[in-house]
MDTraj code that builds the backbone (N, CA, C; nanometers):
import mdtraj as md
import numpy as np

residues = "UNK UNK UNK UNK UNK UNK UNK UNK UNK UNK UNK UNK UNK UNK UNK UNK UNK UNK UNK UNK UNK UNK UNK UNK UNK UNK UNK UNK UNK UNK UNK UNK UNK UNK UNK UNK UNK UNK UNK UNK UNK UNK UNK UNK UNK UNK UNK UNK UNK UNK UNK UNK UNK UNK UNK UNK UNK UNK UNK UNK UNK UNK UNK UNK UNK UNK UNK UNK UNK UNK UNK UNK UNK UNK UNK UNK UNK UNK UNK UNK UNK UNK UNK UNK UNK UNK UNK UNK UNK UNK UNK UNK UNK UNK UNK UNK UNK UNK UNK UNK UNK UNK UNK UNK UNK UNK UNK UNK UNK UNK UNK UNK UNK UNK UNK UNK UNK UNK UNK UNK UNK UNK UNK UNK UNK UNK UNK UNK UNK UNK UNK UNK UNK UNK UNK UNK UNK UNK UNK UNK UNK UNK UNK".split()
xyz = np.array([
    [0.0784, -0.1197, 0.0000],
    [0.0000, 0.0000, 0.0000],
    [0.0833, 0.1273, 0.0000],
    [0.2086, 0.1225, 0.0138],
    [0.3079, 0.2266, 0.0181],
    [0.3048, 0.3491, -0.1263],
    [0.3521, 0.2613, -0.2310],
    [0.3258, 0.2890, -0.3590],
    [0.1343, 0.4019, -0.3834],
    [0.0699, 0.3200, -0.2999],
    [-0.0368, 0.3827, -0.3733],
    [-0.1001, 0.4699, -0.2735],
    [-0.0510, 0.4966, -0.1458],
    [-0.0773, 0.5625, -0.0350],
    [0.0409, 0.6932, -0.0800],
    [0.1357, 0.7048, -0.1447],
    [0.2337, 0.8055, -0.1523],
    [0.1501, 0.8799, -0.2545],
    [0.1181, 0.7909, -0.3911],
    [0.0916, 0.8560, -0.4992],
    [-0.0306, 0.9091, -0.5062],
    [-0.1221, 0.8803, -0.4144],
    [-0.2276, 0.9556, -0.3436],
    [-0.2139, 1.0994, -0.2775],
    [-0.1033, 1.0693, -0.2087],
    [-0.1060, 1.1671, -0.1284],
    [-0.0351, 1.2938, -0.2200],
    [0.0494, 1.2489, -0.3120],
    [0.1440, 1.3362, -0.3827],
    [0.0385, 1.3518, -0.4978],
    [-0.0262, 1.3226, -0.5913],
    [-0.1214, 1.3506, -0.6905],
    [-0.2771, 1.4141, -0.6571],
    [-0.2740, 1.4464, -0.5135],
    [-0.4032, 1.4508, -0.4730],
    [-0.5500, 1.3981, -0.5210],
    [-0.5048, 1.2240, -0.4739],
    [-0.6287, 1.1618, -0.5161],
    [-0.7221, 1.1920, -0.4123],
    [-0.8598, 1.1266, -0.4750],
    [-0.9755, 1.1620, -0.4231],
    [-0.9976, 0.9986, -0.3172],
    [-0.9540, 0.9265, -0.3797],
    [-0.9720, 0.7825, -0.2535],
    [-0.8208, 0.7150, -0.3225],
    [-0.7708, 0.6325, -0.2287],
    [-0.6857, 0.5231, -0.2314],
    [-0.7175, 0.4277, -0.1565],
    [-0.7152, 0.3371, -0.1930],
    [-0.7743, 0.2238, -0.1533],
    [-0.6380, 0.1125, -0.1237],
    [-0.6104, 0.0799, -0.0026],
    [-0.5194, -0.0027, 0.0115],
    [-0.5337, -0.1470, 0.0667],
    [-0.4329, -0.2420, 0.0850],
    [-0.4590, -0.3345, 0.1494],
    [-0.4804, -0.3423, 0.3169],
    [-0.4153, -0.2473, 0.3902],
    [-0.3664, -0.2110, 0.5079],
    [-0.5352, -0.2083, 0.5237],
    [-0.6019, -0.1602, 0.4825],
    [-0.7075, -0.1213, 0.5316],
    [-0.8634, -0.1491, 0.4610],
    [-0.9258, -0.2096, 0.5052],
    [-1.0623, -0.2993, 0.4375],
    [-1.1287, -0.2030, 0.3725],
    [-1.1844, -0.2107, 0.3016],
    [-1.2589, -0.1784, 0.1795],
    [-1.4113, -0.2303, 0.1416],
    [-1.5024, -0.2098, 0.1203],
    [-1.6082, -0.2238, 0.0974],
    [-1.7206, -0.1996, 0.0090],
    [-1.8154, -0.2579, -0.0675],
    [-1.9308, -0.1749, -0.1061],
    [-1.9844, -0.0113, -0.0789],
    [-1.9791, -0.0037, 0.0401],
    [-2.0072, 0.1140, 0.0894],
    [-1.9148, 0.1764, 0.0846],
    [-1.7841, 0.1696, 0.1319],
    [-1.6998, 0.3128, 0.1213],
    [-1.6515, 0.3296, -0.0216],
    [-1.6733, 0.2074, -0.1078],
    [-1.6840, 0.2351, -0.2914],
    [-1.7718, 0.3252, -0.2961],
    [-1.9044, 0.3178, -0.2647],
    [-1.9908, 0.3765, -0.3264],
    [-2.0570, 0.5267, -0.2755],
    [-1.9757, 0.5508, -0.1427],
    [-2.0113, 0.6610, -0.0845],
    [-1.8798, 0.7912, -0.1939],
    [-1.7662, 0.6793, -0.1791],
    [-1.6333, 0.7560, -0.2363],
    [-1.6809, 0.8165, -0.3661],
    [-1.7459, 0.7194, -0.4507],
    [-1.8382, 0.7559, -0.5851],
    [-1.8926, 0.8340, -0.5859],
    [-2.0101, 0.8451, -0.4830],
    [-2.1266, 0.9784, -0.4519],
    [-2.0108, 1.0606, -0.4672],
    [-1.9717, 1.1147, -0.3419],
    [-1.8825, 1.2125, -0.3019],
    [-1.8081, 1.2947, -0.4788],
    [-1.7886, 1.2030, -0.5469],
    [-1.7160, 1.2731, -0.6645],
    [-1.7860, 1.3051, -0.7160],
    [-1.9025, 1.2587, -0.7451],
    [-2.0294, 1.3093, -0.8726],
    [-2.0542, 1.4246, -0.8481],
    [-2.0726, 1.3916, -0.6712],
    [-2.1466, 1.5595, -0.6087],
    [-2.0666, 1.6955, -0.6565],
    [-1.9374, 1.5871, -0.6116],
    [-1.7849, 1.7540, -0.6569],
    [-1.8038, 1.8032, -0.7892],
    [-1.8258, 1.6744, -0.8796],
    [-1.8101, 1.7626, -1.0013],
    [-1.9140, 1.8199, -1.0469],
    [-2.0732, 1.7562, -0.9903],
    [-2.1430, 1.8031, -1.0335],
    [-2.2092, 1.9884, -0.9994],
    [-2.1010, 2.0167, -0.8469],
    [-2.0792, 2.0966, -0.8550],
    [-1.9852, 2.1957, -0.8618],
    [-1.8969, 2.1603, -0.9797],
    [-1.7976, 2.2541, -1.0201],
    [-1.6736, 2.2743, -0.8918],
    [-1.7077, 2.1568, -0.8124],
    [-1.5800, 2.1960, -0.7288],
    [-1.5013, 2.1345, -0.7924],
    [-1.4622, 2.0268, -0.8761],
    [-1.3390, 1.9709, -0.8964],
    [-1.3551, 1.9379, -1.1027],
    [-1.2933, 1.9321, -1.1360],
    [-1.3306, 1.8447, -1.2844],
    [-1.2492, 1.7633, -1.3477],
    [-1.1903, 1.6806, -1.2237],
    [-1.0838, 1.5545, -1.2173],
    [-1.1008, 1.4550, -1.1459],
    [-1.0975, 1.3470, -1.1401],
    [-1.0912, 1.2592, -0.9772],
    [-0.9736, 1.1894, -1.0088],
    [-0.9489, 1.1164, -0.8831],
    [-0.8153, 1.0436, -0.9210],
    [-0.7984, 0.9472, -0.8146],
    [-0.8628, 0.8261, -0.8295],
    [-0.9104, 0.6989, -0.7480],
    [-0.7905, 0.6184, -0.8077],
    [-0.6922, 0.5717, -0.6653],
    [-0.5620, 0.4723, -0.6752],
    [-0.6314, 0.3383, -0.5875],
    [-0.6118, 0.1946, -0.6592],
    [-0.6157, 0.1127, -0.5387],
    [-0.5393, 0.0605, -0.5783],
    [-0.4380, -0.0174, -0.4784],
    [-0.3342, -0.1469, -0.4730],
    [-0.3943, -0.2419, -0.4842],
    [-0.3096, -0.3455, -0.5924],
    [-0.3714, -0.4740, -0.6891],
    [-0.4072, -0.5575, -0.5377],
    [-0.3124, -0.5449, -0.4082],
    [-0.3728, -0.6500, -0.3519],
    [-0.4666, -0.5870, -0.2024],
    [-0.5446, -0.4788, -0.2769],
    [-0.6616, -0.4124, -0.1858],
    [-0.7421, -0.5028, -0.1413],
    [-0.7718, -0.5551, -0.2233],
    [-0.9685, -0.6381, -0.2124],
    [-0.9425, -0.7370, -0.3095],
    [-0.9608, -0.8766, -0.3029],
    [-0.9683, -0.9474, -0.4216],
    [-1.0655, -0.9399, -0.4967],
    [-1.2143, -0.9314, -0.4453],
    [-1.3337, -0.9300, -0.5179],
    [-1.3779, -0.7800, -0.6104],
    [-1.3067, -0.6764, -0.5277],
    [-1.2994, -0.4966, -0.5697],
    [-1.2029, -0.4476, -0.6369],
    [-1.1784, -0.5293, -0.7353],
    [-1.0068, -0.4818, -0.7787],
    [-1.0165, -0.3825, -0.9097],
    [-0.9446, -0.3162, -0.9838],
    [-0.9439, -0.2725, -1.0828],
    [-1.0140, -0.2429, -1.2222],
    [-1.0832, -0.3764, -1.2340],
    [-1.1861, -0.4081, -1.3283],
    [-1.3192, -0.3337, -1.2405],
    [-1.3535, -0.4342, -1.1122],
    [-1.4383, -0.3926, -1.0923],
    [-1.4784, -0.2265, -1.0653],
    [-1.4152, -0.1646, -1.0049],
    [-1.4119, 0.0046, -1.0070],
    [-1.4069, 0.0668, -1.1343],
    [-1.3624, 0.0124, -1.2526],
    [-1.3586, 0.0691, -1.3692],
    [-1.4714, 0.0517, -1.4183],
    [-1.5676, -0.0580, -1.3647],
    [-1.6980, -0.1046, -1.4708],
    [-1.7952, 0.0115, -1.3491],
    [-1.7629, -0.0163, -1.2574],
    [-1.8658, 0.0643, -1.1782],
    [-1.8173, 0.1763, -1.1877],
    [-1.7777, 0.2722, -1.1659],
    [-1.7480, 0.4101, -1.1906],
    [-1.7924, 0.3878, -1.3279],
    [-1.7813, 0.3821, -1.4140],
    [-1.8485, 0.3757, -1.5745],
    [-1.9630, 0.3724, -1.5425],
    [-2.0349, 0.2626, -1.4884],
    [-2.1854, 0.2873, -1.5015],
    [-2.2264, 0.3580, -1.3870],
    [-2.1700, 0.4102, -1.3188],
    [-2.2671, 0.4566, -1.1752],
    [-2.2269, 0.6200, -1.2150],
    [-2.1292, 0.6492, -1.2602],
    [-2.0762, 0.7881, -1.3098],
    [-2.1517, 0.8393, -1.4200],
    [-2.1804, 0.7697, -1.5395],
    [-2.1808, 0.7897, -1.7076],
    [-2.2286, 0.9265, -1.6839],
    [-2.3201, 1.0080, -1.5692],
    [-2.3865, 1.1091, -1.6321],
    [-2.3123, 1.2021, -1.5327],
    [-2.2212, 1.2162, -1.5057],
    [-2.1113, 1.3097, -1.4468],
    [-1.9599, 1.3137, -1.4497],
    [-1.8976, 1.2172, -1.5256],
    [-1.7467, 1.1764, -1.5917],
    [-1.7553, 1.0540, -1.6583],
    [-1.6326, 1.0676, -1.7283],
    [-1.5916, 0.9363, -1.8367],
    [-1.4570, 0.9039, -1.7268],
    [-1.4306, 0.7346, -1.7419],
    [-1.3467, 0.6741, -1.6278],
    [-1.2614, 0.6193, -1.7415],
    [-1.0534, 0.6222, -1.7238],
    [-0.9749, 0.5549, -1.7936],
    [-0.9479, 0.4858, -1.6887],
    [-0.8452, 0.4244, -1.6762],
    [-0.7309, 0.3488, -1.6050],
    [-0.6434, 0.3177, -1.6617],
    [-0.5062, 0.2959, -1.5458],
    [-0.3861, 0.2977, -1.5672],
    [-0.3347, 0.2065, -1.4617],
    [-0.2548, 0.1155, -1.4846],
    [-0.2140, -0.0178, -1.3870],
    [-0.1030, -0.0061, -1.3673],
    [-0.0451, 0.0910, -1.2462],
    [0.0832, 0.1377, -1.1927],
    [0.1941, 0.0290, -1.2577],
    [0.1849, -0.0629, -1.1925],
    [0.2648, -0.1975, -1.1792],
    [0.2812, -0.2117, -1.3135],
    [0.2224, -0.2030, -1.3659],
    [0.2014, -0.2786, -1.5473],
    [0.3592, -0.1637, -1.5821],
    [0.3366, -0.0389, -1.5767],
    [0.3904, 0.0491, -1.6267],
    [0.5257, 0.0510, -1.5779],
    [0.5472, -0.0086, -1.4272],
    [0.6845, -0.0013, -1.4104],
    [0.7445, -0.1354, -1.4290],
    [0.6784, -0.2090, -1.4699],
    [0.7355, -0.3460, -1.5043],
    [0.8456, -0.3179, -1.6010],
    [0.8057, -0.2232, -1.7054],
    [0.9046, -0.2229, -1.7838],
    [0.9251, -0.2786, -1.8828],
    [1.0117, -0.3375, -1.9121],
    [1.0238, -0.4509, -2.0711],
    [1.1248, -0.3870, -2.1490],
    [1.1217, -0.3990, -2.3027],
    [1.2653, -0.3570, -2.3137],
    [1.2992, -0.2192, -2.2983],
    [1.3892, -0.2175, -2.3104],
    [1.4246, -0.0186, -2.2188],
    [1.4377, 0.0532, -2.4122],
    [1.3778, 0.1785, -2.4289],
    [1.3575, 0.2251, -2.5378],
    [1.4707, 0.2783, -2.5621],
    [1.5031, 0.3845, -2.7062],
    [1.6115, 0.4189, -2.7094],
    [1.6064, 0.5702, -2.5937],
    [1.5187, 0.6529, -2.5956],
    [1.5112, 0.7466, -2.4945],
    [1.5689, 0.7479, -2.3415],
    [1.4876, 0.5671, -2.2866],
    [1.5416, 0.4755, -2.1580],
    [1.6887, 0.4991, -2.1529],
    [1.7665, 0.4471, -2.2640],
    [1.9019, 0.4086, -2.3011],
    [1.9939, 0.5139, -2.2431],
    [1.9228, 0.6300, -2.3457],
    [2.0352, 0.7685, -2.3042],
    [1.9867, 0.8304, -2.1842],
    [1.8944, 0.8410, -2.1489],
    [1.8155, 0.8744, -2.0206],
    [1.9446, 0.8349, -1.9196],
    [1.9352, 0.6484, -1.9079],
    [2.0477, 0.6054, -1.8014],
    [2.1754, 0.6507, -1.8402],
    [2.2308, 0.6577, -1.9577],
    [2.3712, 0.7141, -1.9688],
    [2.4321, 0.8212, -1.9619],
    [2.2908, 0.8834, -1.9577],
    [2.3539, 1.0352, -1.8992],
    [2.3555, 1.0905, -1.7693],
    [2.2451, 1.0181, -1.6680],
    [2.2485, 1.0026, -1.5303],
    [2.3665, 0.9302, -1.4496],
    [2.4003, 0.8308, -1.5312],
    [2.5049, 0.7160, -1.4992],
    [2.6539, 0.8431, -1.5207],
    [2.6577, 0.9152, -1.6428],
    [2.8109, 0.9418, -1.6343],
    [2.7754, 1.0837, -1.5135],
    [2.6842, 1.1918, -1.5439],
    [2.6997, 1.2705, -1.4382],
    [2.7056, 1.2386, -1.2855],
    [2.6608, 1.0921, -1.2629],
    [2.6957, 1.0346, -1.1179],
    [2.8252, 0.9845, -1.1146],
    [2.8989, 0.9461, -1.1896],
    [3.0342, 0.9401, -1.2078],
    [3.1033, 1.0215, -1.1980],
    [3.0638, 1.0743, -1.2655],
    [3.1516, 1.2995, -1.2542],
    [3.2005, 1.3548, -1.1332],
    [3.0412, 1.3086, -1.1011],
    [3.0403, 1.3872, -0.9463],
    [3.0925, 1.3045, -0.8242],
    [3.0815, 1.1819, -0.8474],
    [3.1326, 1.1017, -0.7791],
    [3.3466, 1.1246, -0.8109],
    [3.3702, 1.1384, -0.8539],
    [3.5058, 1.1735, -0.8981],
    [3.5856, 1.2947, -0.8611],
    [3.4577, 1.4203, -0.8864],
    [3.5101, 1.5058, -0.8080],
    [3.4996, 1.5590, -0.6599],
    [3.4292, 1.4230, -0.6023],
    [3.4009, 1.3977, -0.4497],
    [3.5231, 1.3697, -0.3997],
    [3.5472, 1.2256, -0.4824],
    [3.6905, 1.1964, -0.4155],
    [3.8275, 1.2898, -0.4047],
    [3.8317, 1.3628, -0.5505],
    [3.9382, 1.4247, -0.5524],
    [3.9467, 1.5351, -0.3865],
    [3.8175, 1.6070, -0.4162],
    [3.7925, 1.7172, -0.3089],
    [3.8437, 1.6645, -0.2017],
    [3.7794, 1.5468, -0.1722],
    [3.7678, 1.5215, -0.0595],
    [3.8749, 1.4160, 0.0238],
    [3.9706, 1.3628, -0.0906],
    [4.0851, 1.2886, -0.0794],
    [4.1635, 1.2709, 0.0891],
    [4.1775, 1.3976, 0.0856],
    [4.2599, 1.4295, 0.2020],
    [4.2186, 1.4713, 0.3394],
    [4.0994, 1.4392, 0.3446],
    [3.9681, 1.4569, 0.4517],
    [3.9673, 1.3215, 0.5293],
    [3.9484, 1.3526, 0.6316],
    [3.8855, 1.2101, 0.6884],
    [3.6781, 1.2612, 0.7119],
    [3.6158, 1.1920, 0.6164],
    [3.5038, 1.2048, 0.5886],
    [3.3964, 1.0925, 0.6289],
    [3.2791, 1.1741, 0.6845],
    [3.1877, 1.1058, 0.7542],
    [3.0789, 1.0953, 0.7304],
    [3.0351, 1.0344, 0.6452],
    [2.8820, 1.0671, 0.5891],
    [2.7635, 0.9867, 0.6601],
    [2.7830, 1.0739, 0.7483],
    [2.6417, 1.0045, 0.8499],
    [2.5191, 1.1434, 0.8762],
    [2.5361, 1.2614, 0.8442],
    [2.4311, 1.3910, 0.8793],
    [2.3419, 1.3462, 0.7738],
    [2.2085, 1.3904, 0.7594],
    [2.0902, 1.4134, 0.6581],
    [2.1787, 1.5083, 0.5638],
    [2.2445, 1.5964, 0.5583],
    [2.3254, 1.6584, 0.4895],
    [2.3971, 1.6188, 0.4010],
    [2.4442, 1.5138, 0.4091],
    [2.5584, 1.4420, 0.3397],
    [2.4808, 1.3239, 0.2341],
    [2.3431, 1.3213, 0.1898],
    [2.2673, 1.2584, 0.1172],
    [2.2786, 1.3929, -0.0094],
    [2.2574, 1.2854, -0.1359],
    [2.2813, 1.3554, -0.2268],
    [2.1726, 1.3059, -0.2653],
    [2.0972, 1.4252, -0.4346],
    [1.9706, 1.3484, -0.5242],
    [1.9993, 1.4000, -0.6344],
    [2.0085, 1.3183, -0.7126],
    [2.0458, 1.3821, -0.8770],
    [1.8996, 1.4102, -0.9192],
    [1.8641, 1.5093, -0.9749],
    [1.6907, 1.5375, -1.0637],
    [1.7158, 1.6299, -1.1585],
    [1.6416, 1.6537, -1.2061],
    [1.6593, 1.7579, -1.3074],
    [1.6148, 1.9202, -1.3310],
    [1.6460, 2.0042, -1.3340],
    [1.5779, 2.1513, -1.3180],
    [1.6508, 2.2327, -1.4470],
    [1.4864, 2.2366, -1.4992],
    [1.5297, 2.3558, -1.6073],
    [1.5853, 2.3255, -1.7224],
    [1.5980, 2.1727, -1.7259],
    [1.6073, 2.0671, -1.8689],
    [1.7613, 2.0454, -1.8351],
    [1.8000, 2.0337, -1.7296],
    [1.9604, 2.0270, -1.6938],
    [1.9551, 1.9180, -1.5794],
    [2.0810, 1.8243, -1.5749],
    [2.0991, 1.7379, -1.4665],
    [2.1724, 1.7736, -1.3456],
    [2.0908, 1.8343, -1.2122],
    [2.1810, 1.9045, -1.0920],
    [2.1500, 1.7774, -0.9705],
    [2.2479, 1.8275, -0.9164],
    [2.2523, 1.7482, -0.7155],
    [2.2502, 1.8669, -0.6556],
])
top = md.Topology()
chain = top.add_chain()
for i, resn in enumerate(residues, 1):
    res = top.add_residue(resn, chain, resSeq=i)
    for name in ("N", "CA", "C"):
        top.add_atom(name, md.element.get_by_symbol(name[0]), res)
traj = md.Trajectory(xyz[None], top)
């Protein structure tokens, strides 16, 4: 439930549905109300319902997609997207390819000019400080 309790919380979904915690007819279908009402009044004109594949065996993916379809039709149209499916992966594209090789040598870089700097240090990397994150800002690769 980690995965879909984060991406909830970080995408601001409207329900996540996990295993940690039981699930039901009713809190499906109240969660449902609750969105129709939003959109039907202009508070929202998105929803964004996450559950983990091993939420509910009988409530899983299919089933929320067929019900939100028919219990919705006259206040949103419902897609889906199967987290897991997507990070499974398969073969890595050519984009994938250079993506990693350019993350891979600037962590090298920097890793290189750590050591040099820092050669002659007796160094301790135990503070929250001393964690590094490579990401990207501004179409450029920074730490």
């Amino acid at each position: 439930g980690y995965l879909a309790t984060l991406a909830g919380l970080a995408g601001g979904a409207d329900s996540a549905y996990i295993n940690e915690e039981q699930i039901g007819i009713k809190e499906l279908t109240r969660d449902l109300d609750i969105m129709a009402s939003k959109m039907d009044n202009g508070q929202i004109y998105r929803g964004l319902v996450l559950i983990n594949e091993k939420a509910n065996p009988n409530y899983n993916i299919d089933f929320l997609k067929r019900m939100y379809t028919e219990e919705g039709k006259d206040h949103f149209t419902v897609r889906d997207n199967v987290l897991g499916h997507s990070q499974q992966g398969g073969t890595p594209s050519p984009f994938d390819r250079n993506l990693a090789t350019k993350l891979a040598a600037k962590t090298v870089n920097w890793l290189i000019e750590q050591l040099n700097h820092f050669a002659s240090l007796d160094v301790h990397a135990e503070t929250p400080n001393s964690a590094v994150v490579l990401g990207s800002r501004q179409a450029t690769y920074t730490f």
